[in-house]
Biopython code that builds the backbone (N, CA, C, O; Angstrom):
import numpy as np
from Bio.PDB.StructureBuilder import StructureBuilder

atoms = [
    (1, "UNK", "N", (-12.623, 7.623, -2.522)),
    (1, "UNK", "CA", (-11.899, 6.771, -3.448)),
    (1, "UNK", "C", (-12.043, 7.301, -4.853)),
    (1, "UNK", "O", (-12.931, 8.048, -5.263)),
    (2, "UNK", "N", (-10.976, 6.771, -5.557)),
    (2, "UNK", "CA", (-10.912, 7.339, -6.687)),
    (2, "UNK", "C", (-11.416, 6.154, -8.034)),
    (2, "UNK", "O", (-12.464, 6.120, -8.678)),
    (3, "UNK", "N", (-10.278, 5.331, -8.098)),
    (3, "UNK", "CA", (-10.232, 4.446, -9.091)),
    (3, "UNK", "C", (-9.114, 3.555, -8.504)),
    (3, "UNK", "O", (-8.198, 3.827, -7.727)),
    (4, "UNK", "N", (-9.595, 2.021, -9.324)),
    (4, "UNK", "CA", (-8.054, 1.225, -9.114)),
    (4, "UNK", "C", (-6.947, 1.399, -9.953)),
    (4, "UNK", "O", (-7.231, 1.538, -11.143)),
    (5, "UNK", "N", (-5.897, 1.425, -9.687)),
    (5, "UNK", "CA", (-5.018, 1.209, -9.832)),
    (5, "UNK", "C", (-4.024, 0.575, -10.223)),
    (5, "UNK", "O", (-2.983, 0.982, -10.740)),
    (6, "UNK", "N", (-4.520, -0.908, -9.847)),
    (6, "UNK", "CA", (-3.380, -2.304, -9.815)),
    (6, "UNK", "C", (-4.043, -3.122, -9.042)),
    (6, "UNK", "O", (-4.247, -2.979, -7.836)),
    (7, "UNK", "N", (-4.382, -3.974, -9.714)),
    (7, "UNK", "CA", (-4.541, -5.575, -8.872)),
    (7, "UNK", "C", (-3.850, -6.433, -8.876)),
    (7, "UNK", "O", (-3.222, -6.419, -9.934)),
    (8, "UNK", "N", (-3.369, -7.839, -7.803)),
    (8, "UNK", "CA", (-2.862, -8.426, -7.522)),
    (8, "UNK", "C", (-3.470, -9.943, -7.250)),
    (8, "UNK", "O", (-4.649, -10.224, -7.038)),
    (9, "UNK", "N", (-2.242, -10.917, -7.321)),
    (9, "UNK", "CA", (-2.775, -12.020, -6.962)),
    (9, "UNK", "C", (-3.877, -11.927, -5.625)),
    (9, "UNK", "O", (-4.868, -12.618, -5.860)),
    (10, "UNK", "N", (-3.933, -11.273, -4.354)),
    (10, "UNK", "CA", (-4.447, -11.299, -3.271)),
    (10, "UNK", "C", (-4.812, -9.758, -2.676)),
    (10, "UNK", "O", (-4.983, -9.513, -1.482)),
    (11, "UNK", "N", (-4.889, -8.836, -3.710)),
    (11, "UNK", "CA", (-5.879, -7.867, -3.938)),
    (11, "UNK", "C", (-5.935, -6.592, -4.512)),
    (11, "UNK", "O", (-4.895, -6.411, -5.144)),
    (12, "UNK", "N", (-6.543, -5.810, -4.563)),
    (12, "UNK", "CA", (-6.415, -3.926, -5.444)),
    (12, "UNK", "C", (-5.694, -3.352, -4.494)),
    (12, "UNK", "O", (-5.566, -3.856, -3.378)),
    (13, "UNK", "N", (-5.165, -2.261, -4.847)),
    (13, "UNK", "CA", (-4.783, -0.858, -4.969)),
    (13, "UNK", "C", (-5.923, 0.285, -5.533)),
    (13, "UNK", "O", (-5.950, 0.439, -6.754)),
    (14, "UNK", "N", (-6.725, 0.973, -4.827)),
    (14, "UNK", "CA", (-7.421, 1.706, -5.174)),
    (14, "UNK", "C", (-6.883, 3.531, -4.918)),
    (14, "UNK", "O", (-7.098, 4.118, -3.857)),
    (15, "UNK", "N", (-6.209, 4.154, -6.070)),
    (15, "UNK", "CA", (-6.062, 5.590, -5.624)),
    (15, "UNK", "C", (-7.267, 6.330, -4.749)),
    (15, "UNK", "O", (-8.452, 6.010, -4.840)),
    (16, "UNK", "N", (-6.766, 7.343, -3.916)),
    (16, "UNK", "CA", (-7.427, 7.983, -2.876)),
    (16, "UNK", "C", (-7.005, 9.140, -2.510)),
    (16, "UNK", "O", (-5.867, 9.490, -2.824)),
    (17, "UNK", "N", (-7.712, 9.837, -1.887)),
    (17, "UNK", "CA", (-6.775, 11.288, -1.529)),
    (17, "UNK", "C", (-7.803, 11.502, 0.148)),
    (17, "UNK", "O", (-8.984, 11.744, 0.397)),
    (18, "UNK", "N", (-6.838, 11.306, 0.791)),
    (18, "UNK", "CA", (-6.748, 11.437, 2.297)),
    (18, "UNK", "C", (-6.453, 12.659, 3.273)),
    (18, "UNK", "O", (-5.727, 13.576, 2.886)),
    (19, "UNK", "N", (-6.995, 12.664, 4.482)),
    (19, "UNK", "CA", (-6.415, 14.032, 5.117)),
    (19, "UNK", "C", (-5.938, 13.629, 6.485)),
    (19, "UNK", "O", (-6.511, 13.002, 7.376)),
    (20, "UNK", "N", (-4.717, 14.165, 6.413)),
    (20, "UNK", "CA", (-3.959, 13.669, 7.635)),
    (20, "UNK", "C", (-2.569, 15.299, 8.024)),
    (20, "UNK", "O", (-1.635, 15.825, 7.418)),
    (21, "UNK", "N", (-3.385, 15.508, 9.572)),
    (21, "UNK", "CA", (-2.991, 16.730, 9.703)),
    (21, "UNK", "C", (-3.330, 17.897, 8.972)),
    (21, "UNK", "O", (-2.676, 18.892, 8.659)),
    (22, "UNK", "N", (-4.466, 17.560, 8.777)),
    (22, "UNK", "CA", (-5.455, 18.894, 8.160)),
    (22, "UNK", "C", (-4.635, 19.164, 6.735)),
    (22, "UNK", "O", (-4.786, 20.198, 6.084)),
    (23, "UNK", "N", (-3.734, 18.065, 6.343)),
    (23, "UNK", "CA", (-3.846, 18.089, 4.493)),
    (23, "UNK", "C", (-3.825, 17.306, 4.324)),
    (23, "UNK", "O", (-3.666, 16.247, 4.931)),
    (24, "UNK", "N", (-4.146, 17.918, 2.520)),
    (24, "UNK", "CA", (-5.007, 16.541, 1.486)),
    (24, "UNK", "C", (-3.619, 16.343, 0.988)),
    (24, "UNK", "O", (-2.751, 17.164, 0.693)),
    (25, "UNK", "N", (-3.637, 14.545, 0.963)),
    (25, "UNK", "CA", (-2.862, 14.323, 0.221)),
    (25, "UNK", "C", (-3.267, 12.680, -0.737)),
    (25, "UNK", "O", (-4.281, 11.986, -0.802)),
    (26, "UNK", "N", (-1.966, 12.593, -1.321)),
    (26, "UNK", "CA", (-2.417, 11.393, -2.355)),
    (26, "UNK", "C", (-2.502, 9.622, -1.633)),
    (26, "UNK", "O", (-1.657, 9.193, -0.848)),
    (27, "UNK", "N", (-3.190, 9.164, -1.915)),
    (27, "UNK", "CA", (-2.678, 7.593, -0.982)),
    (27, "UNK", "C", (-2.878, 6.734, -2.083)),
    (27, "UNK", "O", (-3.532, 7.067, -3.072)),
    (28, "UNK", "N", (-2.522, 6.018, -1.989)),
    (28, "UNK", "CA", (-3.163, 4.003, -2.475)),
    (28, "UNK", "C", (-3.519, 3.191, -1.526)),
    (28, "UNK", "O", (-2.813, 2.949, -0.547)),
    (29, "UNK", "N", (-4.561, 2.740, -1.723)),
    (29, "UNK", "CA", (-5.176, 2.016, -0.027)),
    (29, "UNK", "C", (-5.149, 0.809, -1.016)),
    (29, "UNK", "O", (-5.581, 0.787, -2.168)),
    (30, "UNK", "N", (-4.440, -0.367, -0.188)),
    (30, "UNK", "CA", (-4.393, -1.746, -0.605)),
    (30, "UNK", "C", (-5.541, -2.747, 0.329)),
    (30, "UNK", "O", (-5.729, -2.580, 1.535)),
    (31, "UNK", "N", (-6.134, -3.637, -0.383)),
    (31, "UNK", "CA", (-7.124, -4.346, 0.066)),
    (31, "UNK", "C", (-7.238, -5.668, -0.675)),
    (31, "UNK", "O", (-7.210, -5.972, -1.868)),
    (32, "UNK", "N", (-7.434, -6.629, 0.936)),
    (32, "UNK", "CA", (-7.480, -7.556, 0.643)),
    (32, "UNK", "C", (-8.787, -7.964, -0.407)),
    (32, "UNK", "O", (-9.660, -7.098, -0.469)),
    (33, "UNK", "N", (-8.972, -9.035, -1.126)),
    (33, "UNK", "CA", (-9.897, -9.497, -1.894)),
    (33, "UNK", "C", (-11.158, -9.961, -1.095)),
    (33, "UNK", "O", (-10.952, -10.470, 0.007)),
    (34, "UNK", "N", (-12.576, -9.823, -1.587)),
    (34, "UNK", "CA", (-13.275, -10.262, -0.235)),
    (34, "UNK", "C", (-13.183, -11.339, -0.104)),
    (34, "UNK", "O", (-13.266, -11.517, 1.111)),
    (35, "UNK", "N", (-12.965, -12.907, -0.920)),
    (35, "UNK", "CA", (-12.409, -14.220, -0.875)),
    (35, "UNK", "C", (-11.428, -14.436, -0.314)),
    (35, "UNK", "O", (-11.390, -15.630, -0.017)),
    (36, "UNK", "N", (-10.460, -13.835, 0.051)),
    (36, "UNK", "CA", (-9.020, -13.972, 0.103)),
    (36, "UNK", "C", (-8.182, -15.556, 1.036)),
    (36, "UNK", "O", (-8.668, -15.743, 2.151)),
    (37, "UNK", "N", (-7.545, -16.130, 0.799)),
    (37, "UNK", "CA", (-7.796, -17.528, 1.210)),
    (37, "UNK", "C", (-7.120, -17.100, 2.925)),
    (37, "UNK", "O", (-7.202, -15.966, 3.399)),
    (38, "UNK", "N", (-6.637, -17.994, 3.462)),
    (38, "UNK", "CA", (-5.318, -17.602, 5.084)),
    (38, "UNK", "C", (-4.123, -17.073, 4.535)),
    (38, "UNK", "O", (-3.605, -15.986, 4.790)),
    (39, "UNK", "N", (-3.595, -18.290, 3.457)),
    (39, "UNK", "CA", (-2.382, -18.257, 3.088)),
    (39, "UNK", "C", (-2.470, -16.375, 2.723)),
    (39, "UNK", "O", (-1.738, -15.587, 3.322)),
    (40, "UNK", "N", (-3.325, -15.998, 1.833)),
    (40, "UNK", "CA", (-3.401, -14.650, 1.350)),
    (40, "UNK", "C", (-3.013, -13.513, 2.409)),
    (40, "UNK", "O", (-2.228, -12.576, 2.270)),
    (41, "UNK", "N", (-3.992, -13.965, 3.780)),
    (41, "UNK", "CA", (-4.010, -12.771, 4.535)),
    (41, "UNK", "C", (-2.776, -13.065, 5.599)),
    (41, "UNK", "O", (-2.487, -12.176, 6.399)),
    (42, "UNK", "N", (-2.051, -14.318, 5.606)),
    (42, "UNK", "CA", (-0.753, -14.462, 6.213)),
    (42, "UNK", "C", (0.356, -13.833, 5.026)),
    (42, "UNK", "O", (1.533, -14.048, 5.314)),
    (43, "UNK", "N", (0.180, -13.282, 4.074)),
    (43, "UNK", "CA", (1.217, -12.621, 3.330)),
    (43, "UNK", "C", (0.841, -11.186, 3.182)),
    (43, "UNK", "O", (1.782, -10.437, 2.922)),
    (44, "UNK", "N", (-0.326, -10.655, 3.293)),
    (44, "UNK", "CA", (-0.523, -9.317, 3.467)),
    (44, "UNK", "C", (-0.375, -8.712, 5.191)),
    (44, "UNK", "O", (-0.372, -7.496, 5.382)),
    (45, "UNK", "N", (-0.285, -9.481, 6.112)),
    (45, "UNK", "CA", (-0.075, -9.606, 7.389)),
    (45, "UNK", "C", (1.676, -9.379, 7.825)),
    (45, "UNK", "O", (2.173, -8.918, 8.853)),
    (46, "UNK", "N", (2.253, -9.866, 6.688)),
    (46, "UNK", "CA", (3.482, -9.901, 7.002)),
    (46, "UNK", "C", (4.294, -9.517, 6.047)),
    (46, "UNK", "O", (5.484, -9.832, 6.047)),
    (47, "UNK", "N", (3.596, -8.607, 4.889)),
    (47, "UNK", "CA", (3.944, -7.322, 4.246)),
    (47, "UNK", "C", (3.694, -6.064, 5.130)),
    (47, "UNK", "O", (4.389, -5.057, 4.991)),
    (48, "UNK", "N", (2.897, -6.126, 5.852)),
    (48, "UNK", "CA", (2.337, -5.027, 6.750)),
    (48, "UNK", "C", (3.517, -5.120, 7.519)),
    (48, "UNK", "O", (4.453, -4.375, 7.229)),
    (49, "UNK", "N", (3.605, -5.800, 8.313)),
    (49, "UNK", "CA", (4.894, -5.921, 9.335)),
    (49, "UNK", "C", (6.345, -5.879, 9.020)),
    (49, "UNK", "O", (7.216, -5.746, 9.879)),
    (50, "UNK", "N", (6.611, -6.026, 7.443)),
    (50, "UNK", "CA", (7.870, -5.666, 6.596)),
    (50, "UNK", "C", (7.851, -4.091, 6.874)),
    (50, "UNK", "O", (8.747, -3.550, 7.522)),
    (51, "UNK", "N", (6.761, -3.393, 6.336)),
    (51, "UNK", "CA", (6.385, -1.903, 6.338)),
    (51, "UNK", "C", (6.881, -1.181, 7.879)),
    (51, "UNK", "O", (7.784, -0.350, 7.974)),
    (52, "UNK", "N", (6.272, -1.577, 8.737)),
    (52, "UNK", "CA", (5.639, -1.255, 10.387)),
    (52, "UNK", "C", (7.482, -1.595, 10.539)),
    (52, "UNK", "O", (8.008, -0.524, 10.841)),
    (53, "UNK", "N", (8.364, -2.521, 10.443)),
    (53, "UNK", "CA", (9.543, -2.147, 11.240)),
    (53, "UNK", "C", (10.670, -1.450, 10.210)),
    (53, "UNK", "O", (11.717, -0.986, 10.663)),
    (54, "UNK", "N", (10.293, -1.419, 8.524)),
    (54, "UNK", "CA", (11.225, -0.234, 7.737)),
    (54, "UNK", "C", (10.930, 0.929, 8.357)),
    (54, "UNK", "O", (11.937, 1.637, 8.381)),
    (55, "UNK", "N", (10.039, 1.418, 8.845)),
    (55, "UNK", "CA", (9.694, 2.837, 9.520)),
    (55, "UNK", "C", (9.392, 3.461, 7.691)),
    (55, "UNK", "O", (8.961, 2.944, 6.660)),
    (56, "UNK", "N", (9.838, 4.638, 8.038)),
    (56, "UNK", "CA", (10.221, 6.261, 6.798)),
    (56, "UNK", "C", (11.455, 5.200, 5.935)),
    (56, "UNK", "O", (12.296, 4.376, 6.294)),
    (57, "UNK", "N", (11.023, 5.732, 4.733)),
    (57, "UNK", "CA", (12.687, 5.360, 3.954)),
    (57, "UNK", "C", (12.052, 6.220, 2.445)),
    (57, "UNK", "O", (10.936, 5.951, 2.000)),
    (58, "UNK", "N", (12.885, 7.163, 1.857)),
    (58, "UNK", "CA", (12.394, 7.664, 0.690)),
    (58, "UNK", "C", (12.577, 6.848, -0.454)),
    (58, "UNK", "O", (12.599, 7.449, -1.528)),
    (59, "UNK", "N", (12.660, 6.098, -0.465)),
    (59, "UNK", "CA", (13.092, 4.973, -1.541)),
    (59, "UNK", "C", (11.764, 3.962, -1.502)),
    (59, "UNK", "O", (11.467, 3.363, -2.536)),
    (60, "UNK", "N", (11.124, 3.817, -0.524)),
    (60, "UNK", "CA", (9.696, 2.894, -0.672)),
    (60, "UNK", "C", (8.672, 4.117, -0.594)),
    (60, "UNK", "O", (8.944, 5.317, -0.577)),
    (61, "UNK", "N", (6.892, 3.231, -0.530)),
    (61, "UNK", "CA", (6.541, 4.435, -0.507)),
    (61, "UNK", "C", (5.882, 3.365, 1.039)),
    (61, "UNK", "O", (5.880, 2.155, 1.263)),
    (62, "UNK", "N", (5.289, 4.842, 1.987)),
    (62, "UNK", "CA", (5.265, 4.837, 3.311)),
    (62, "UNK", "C", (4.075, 4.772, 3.802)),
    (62, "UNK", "O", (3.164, 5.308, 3.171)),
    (63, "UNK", "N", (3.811, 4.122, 5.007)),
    (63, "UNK", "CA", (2.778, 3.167, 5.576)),
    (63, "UNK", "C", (2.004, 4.413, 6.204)),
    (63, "UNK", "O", (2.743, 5.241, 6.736)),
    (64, "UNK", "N", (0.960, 4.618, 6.222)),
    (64, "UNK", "CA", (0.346, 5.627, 6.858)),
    (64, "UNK", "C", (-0.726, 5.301, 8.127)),
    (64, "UNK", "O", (-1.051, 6.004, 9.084)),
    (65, "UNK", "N", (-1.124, 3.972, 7.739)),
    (65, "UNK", "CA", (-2.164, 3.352, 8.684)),
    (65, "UNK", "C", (-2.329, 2.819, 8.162)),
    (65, "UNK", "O", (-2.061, 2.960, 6.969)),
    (66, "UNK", "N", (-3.177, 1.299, 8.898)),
    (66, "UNK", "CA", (-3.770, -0.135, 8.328)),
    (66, "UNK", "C", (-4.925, -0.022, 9.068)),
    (66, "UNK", "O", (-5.068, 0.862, 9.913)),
    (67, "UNK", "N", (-6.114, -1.201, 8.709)),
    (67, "UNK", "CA", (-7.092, -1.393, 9.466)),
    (67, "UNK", "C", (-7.728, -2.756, 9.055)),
    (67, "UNK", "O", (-7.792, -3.038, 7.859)),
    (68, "UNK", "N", (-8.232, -3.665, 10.066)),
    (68, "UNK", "CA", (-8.487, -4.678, 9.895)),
    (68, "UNK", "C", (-10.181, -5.116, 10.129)),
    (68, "UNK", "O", (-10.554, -6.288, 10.076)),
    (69, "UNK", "N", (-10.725, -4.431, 10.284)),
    (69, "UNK", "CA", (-12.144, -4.268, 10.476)),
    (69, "UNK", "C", (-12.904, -4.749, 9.252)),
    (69, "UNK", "O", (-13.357, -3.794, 8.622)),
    (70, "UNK", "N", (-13.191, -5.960, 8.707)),
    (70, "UNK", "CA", (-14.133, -6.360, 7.485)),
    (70, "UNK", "C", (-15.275, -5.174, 7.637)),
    (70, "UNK", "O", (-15.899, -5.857, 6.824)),
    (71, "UNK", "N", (-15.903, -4.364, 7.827)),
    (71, "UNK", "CA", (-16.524, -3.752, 7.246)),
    (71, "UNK", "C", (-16.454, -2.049, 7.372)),
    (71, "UNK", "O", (-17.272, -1.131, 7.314)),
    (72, "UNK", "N", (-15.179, -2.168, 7.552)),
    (72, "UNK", "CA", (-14.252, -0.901, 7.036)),
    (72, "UNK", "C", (-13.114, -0.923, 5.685)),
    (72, "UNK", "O", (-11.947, -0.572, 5.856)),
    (73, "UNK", "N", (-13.412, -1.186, 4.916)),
    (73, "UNK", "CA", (-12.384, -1.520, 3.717)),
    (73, "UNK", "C", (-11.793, -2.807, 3.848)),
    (73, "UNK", "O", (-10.689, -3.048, 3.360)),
    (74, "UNK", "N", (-12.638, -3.875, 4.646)),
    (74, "UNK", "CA", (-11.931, -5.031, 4.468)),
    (74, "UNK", "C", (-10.504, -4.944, 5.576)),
    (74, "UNK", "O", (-10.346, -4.317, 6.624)),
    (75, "UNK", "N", (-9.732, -5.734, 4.924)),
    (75, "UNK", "CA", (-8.318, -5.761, 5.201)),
    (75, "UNK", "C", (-7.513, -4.656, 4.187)),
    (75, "UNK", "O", (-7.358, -4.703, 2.967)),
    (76, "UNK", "N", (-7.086, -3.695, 5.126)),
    (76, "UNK", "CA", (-6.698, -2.500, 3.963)),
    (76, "UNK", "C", (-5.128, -1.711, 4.537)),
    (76, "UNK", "O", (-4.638, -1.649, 5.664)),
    (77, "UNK", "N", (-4.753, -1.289, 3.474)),
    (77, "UNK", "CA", (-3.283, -0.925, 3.999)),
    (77, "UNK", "C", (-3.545, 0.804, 3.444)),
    (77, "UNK", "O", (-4.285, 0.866, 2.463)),
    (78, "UNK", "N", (-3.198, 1.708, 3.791)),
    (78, "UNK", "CA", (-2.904, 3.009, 3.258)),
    (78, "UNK", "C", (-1.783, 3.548, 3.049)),
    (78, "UNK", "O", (-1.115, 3.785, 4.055)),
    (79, "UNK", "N", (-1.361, 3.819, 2.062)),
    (79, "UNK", "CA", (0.144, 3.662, 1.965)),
    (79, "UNK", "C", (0.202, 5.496, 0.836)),
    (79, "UNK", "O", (-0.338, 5.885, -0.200)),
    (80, "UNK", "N", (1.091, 6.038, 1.759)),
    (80, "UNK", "CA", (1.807, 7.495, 0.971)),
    (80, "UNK", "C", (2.350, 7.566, -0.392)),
    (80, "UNK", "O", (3.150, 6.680, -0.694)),
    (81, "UNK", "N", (2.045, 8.515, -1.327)),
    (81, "UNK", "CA", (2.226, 8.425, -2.578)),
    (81, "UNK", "C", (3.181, 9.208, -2.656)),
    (81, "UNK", "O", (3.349, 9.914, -1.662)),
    (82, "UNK", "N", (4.082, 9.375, -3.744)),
    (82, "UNK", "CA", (5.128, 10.343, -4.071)),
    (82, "UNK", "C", (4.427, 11.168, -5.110)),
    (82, "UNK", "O", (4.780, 10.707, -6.196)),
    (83, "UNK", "N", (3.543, 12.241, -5.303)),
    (83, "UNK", "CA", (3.159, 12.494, -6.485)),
    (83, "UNK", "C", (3.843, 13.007, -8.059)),
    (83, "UNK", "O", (3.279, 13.040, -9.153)),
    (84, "UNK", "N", (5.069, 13.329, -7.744)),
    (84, "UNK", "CA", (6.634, 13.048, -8.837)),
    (84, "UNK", "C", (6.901, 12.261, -9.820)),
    (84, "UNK", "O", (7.094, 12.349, -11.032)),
    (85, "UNK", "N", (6.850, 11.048, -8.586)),
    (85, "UNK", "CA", (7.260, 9.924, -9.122)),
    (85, "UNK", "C", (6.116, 9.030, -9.587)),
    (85, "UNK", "O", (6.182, 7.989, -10.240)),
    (86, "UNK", "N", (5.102, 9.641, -9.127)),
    (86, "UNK", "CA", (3.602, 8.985, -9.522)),
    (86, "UNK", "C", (3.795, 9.325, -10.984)),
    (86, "UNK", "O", (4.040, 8.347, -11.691)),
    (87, "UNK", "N", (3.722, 10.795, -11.744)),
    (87, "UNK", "CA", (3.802, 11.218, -12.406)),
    (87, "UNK", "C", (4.926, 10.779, -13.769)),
    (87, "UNK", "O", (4.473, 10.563, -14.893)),
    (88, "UNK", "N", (6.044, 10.716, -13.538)),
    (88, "UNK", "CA", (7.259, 10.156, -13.688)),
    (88, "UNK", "C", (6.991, 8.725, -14.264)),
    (88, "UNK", "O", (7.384, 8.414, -15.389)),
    (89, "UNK", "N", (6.436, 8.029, -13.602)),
    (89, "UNK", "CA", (6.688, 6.355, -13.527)),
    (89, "UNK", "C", (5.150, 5.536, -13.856)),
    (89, "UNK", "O", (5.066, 4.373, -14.251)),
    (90, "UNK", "N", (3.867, 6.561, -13.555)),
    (90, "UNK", "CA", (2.733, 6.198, -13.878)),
    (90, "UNK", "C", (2.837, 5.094, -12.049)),
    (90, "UNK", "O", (3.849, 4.639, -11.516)),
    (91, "UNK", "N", (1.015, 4.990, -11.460)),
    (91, "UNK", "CA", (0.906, 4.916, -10.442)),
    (91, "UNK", "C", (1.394, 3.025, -10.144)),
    (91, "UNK", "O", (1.686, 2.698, -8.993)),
    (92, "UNK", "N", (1.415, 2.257, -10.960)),
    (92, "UNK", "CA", (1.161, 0.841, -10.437)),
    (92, "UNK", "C", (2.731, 0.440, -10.319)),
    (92, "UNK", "O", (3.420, 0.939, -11.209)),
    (93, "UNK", "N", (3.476, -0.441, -9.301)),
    (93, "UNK", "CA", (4.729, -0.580, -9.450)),
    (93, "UNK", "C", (4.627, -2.205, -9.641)),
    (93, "UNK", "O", (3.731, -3.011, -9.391)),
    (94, "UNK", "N", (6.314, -2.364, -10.351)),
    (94, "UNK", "CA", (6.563, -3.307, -11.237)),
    (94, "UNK", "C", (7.676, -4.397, -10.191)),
    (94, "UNK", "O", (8.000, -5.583, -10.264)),
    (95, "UNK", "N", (7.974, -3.374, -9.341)),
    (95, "UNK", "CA", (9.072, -3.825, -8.289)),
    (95, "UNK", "C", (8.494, -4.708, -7.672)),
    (95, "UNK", "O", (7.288, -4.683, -7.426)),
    (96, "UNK", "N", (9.682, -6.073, -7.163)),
    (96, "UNK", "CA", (9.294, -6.803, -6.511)),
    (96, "UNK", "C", (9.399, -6.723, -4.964)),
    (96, "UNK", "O", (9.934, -5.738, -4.456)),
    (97, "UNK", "N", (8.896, -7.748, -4.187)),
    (97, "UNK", "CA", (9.219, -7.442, -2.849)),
    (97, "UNK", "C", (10.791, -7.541, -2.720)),
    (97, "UNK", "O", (11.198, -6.624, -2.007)),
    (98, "UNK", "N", (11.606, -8.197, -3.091)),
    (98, "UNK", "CA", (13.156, -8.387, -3.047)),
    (98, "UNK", "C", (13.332, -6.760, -3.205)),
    (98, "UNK", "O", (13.336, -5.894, -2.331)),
    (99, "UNK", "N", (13.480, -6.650, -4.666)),
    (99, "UNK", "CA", (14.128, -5.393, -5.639)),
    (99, "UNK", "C", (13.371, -4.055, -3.700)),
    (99, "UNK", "O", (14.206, -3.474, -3.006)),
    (100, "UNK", "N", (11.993, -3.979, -3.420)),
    (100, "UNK", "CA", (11.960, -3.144, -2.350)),
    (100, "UNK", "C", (12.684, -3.233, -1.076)),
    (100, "UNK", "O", (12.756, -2.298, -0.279)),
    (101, "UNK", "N", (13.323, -4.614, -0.878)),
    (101, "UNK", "CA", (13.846, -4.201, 0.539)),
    (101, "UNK", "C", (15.248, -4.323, 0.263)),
    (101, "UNK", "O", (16.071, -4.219, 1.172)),
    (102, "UNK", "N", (15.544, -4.512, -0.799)),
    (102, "UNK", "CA", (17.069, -4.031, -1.404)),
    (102, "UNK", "C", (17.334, -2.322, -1.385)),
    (102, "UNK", "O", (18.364, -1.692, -1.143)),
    (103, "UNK", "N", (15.862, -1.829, -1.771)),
    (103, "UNK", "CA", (16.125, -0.237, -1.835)),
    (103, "UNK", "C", (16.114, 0.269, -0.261)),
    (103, "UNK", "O", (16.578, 1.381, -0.008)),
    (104, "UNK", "N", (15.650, -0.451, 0.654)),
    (104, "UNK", "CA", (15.511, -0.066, 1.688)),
    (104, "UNK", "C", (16.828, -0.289, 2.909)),
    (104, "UNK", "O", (16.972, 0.234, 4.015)),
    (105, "UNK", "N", (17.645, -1.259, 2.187)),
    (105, "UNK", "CA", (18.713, -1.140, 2.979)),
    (105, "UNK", "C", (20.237, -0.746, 2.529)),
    (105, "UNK", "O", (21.282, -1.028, 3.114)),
    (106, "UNK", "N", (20.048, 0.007, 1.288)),
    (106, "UNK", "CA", (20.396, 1.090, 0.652)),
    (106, "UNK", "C", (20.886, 2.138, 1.117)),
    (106, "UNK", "O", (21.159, 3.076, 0.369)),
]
sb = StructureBuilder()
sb.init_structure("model")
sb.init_model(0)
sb.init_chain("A")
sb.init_seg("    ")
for serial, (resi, resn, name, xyz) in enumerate(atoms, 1):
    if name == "N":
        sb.init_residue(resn, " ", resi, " ")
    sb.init_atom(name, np.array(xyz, "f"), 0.0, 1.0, " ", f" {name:<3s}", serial, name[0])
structure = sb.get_structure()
């Protein structure tokens, strides 16, 4: 892990750099809060599952693996970085969930 990133009502974004298929690349691993209430983890549950049936789309950024194991990162999402547009736009996004699945059916 690197540093955070962006926090949220129901948890961080911590930058990371991961290896998948024997390269390094950039991630943001999202995690739940260790408090996090139901309501919380029934909306990160079913952001995950927004992700899991968009598949690939270059317009979001892309699900790489999740894991639900509290004493593996909690409740955590790993999600593919664009490093471009990282660059470009600076890492934390401003977009809402609407404004993303508008780009996704685009």
């Amino acid at each position: 892990f690197e540093d955070m990133i962006g926090e949220g009502n129901f948890g961080q974004v911590i930058r990371a750099m991961i290896k998948k298929d024997g390269l390094r690349m950039n991630a943001a691993i999202k995690m739940l809060k260790e408090f996090a209430s139901e309501n919380d983890h029934r909306d990160f549950a079913g952001e995950l599952e927004v992700l899991c049936k968009l598949g690939h789309h270059p317009n979001i950024i892309n699900l790489l693996g999740a894991c639900e194991n509290k004493d593996f990162l909690r409740k955590s999402r790993v999600l593919e970085t664009d490093p471009a547009f990282a660059r470009e736009h600076g890492t934390a996004s401003t977009l809402t969930s609407q404004q993303l699945l508008q780009f996704a059916s685009d």
